[in-house]
NUVOSE-490684 format. One record per atom (N, C-alpha, C): residue in three letters; x, y, z. Coordinates in nm, 2 decimals, decimal comma. Each point is the difference from the previous one (the first is absolute). Example, Ala and Ser with C-alpha at 12.3 -4.5 7.8 and 13.67 -1.06 7.14 Angstrom:
REM NUVOSE-490684
<node residu="Ala" east="1,32" north="-0,57" up="0,78"/>
<node residu="Ala" east="-0,09" north="0,12" up="0,00"/>
<node residu="Ala" east="0,09" north="0,12" up="0,00"/>
<node residu="Ser" east="-0,04" north="0,11" up="-0,07"/>
<node residu="Ser" east="0,09" north="0,11" up="0,00"/>
<node residu="Ser" east="-0,08" north="0,11" up="0,08"/>
REM end
This chain:
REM NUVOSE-490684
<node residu="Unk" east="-0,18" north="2,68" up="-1,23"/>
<node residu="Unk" east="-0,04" north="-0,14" up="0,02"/>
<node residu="Unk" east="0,06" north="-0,06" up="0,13"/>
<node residu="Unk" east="-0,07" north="-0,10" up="0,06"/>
<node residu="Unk" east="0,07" north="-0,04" up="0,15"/>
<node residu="Unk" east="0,06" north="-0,10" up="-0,06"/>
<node residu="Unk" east="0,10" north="0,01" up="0,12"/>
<node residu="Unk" east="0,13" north="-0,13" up="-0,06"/>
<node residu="Unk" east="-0,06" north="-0,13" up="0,10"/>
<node residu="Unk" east="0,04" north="-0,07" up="-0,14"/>
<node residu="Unk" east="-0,06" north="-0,18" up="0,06"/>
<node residu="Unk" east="0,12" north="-0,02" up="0,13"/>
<node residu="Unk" east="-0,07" north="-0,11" up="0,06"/>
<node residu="Unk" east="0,12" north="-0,03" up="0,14"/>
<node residu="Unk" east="0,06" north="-0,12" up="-0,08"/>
<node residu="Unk" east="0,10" north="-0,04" up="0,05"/>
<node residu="Unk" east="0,07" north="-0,10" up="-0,09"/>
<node residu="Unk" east="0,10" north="-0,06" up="0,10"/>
<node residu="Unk" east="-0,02" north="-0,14" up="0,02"/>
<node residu="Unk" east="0,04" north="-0,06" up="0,09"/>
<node residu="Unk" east="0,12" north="-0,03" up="-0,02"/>
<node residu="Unk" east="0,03" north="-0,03" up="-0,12"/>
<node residu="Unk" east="0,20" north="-0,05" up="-0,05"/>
<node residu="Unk" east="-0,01" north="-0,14" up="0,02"/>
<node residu="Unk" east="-0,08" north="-0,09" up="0,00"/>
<node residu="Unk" east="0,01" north="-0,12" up="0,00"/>
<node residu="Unk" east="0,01" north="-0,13" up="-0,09"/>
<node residu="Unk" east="0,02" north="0,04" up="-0,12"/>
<node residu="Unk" east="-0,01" north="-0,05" up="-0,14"/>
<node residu="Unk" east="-0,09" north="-0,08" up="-0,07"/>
<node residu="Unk" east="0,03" north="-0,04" up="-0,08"/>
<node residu="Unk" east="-0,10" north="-0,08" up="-0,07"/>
<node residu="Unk" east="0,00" north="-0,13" up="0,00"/>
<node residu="Unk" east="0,09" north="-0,10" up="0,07"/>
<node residu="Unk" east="-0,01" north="-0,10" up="0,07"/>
<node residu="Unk" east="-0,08" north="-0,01" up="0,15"/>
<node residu="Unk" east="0,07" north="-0,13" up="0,09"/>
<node residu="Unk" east="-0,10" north="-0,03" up="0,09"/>
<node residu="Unk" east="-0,09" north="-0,06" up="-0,01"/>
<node residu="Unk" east="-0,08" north="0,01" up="0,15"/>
<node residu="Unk" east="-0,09" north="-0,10" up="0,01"/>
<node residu="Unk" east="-0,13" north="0,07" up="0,06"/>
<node residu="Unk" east="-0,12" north="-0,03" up="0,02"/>
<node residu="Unk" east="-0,14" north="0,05" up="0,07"/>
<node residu="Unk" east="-0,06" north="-0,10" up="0,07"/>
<node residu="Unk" east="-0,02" north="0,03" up="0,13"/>
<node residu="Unk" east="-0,01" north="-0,13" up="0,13"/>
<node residu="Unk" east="-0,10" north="0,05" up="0,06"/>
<node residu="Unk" east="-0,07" north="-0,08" up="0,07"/>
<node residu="Unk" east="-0,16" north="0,00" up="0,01"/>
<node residu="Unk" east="0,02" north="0,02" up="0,16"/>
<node residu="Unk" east="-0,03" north="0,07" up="0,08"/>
<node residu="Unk" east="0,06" north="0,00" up="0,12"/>
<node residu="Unk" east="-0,10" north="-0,09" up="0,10"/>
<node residu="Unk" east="-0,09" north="-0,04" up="-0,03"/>
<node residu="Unk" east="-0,10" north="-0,09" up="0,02"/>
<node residu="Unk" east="0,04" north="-0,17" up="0,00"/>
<node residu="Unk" east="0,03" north="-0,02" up="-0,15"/>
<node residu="Unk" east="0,00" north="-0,12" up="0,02"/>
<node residu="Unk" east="0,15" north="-0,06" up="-0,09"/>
<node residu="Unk" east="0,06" north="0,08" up="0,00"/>
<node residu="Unk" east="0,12" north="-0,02" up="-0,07"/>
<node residu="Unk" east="0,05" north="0,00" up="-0,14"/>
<node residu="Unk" east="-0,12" north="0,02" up="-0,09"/>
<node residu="Unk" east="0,01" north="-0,02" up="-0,12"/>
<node residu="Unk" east="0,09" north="0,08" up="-0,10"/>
<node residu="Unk" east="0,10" north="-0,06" up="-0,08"/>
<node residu="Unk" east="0,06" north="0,10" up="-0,03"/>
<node residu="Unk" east="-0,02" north="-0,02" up="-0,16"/>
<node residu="Unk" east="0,07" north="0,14" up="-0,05"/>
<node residu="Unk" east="-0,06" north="-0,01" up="-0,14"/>
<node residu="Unk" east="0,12" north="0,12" up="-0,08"/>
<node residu="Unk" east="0,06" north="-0,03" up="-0,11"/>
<node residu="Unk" east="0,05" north="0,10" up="-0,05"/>
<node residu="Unk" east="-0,03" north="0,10" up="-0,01"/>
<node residu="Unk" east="0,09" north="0,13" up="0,02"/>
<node residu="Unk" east="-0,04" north="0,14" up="-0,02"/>
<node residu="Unk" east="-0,01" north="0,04" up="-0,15"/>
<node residu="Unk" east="-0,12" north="0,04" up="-0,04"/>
<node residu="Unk" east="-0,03" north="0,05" up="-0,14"/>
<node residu="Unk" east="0,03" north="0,17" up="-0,01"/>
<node residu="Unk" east="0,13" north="0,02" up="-0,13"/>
<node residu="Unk" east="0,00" north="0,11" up="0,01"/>
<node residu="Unk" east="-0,10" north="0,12" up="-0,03"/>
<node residu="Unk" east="0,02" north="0,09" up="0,08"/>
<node residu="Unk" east="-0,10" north="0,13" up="0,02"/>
<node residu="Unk" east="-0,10" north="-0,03" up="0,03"/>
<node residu="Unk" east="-0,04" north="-0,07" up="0,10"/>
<node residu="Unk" east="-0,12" north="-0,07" up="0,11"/>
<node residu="Unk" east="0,08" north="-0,03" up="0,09"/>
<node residu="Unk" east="-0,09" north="0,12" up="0,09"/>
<node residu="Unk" east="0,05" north="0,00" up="0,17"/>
<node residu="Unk" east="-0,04" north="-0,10" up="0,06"/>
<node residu="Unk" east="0,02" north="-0,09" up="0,06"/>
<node residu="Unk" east="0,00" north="-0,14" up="0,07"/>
<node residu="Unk" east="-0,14" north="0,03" up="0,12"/>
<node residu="Unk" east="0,00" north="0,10" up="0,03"/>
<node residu="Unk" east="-0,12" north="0,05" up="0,05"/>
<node residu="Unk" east="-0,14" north="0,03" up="-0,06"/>
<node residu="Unk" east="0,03" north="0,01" up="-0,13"/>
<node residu="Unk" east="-0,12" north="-0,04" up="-0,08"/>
<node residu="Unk" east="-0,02" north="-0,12" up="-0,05"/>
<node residu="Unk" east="0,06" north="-0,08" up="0,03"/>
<node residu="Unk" east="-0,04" north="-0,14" up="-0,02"/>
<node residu="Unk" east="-0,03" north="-0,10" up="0,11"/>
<node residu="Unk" east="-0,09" north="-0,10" up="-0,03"/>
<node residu="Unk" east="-0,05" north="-0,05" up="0,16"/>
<node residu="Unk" east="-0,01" north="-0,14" up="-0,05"/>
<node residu="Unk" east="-0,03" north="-0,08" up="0,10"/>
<node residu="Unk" east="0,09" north="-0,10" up="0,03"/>
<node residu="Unk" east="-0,13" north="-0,10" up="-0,06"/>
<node residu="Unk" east="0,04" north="-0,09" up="-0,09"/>
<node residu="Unk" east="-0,09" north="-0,11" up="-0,06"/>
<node residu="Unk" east="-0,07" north="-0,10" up="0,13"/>
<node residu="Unk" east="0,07" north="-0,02" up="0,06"/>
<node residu="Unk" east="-0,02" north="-0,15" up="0,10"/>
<node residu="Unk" east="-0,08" north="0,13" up="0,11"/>
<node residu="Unk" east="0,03" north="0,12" up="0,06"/>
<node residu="Unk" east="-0,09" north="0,01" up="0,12"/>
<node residu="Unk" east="-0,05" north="0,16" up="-0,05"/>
<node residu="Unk" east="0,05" north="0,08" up="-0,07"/>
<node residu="Unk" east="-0,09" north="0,10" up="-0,02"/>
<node residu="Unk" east="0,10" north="0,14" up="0,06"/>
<node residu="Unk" east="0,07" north="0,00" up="0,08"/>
<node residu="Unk" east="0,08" north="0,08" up="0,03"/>
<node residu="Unk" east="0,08" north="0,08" up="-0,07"/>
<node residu="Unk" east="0,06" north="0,13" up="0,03"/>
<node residu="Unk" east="0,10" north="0,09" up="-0,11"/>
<node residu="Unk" east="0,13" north="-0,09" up="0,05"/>
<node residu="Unk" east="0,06" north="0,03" up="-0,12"/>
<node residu="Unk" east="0,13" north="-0,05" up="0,01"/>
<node residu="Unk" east="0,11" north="0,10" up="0,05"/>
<node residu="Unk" east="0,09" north="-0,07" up="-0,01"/>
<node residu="Unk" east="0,13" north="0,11" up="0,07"/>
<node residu="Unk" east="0,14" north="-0,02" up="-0,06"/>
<node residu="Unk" east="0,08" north="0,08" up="-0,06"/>
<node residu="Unk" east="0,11" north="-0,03" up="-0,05"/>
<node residu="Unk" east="0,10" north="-0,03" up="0,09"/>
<node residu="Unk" east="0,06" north="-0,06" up="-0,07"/>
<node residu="Unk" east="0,10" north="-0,06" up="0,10"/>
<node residu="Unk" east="0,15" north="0,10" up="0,01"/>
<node residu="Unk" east="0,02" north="-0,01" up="0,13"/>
<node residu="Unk" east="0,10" north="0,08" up="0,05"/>
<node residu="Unk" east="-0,03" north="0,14" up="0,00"/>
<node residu="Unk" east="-0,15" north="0,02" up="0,00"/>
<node residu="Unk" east="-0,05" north="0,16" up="0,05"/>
<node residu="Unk" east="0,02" north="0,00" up="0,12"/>
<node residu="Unk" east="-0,06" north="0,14" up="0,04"/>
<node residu="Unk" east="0,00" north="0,05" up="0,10"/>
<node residu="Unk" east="-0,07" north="-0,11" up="0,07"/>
<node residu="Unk" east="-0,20" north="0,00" up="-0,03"/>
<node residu="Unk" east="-0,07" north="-0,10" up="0,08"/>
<node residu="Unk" east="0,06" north="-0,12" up="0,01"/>
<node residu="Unk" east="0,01" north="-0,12" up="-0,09"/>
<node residu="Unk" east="0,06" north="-0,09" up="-0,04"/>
<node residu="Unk" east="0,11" north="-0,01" up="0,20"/>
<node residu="Unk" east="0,10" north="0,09" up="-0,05"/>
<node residu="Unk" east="0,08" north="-0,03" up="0,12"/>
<node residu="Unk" east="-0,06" north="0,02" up="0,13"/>
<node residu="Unk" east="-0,10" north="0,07" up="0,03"/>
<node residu="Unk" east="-0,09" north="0,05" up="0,13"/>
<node residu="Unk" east="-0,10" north="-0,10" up="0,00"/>
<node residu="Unk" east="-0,04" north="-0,09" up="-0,06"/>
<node residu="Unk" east="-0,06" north="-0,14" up="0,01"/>
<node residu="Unk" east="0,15" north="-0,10" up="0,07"/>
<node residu="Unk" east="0,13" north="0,03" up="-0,08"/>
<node residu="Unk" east="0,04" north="-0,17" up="0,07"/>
<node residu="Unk" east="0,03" north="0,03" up="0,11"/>
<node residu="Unk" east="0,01" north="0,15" up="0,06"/>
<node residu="Unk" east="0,04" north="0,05" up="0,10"/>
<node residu="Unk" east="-0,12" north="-0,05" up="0,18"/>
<node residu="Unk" east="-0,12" north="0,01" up="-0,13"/>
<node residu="Unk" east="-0,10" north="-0,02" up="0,10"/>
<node residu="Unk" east="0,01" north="-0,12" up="0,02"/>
<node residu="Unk" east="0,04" north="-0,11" up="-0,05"/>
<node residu="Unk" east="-0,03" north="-0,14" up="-0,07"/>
<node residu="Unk" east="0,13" north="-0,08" up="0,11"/>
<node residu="Unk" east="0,12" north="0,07" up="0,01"/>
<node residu="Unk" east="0,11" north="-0,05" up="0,07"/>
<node residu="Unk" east="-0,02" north="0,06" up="0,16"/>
<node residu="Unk" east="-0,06" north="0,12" up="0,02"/>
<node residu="Unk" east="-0,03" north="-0,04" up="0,09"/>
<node residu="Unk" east="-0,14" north="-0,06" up="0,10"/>
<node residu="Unk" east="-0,08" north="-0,03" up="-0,09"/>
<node residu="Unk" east="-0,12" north="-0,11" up="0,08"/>
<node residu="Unk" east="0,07" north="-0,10" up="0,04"/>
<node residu="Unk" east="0,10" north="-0,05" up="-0,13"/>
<node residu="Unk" east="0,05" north="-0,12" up="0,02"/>
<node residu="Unk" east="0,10" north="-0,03" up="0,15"/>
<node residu="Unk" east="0,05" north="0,12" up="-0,02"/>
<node residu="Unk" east="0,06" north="0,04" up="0,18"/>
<node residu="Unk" east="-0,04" north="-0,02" up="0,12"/>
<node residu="Unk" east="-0,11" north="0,07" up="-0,05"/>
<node residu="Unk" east="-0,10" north="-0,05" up="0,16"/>
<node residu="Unk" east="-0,10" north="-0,07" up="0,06"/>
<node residu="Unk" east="0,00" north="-0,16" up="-0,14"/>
<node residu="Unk" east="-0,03" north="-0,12" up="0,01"/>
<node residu="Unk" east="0,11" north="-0,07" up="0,11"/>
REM end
Protein backbone atom coordinates (compact mmCIF):
# COMPACT_ATOMS: atom_id res chain seq x y z
CA UNK A 1 0.00 0.00 0.00
CA UNK A 2 1.44 3.63 -0.73
CA UNK A 3 2.06 5.64 2.30
CA UNK A 4 -0.30 8.73 2.70
CA UNK A 5 1.90 12.10 2.82
CA UNK A 6 1.25 13.63 6.11
CA UNK A 7 1.88 17.14 6.67
CA UNK A 8 2.27 17.19 10.82
CA UNK A 9 0.20 20.01 11.18
CA UNK A 10 -2.59 19.09 13.63
CA UNK A 11 -5.92 19.15 14.16
CA UNK A 12 -6.28 22.72 15.10
CA UNK A 13 -5.78 25.96 12.93
CA UNK A 14 -7.27 27.86 10.65
CA UNK A 15 -8.25 27.71 6.45
CA UNK A 16 -7.87 31.19 4.60
CA UNK A 17 -9.20 31.98 1.36
CA UNK A 18 -6.20 33.45 -0.39
CA UNK A 19 -8.56 35.46 -2.54
CA UNK A 20 -10.53 37.24 -0.29
CA UNK A 21 -9.49 36.61 3.14
CA UNK A 22 -11.98 34.49 4.50
CA UNK A 23 -11.11 32.48 7.17
CA UNK A 24 -12.72 29.43 8.64
CA UNK A 25 -11.73 26.70 11.15
CA UNK A 26 -9.81 23.71 10.15
CA UNK A 27 -12.12 20.53 10.29
CA UNK A 28 -10.42 17.56 11.33
CA UNK A 29 -9.29 15.06 8.51
CA UNK A 30 -10.33 17.65 5.68
CA UNK A 31 -7.46 19.11 3.88
CA UNK A 32 -8.16 22.82 3.71
CA UNK A 33 -7.59 22.39 0.04
CA UNK A 34 -10.60 20.54 -0.32
CA UNK A 35 -12.56 23.04 0.93
CA UNK A 36 -13.46 26.34 -0.90
CA UNK A 37 -14.34 29.39 0.08
CA UNK A 38 -18.26 30.39 0.71
CA UNK A 39 -18.00 34.20 -0.19
CA UNK A 40 -15.78 33.78 -3.61
CA UNK A 41 -15.45 30.16 -4.68
CA UNK A 42 -11.78 29.59 -4.28
CA UNK A 43 -9.67 26.57 -2.54
CA UNK A 44 -8.67 27.27 0.66
CA UNK A 45 -5.23 27.10 2.22
CA UNK A 46 -4.11 26.13 5.69
CA UNK A 47 -2.57 28.28 7.58
CA UNK A 48 1.08 28.32 8.19
CA UNK A 49 1.62 25.83 5.09
CA UNK A 50 3.94 25.82 2.80
CA UNK A 51 1.54 27.91 0.18
CA UNK A 52 -0.12 29.91 2.83
CA UNK A 53 3.52 31.42 3.55
CA UNK A 54 4.54 31.79 -0.41
CA UNK A 55 1.29 34.02 -0.73
CA UNK A 56 2.39 36.57 2.28
CA UNK A 57 5.68 36.34 0.79
CA UNK A 58 4.20 37.42 -2.54
CA UNK A 59 1.83 39.84 -0.72
CA UNK A 60 4.86 41.71 1.32
CA UNK A 61 6.51 42.12 -1.42
CA UNK A 62 4.03 44.01 -3.96
CA UNK A 63 3.48 45.89 -1.00
CA UNK A 64 7.36 46.94 -1.38
CA UNK A 65 7.24 48.05 -4.62
CA UNK A 66 4.22 50.34 -4.16
Amino acid sequence: MPQQRRHDMGAGGMCLCPKCDYRAAHRRGVPCQDERCPQCGAKLLREGSFHDKLLQERRTGQAERR
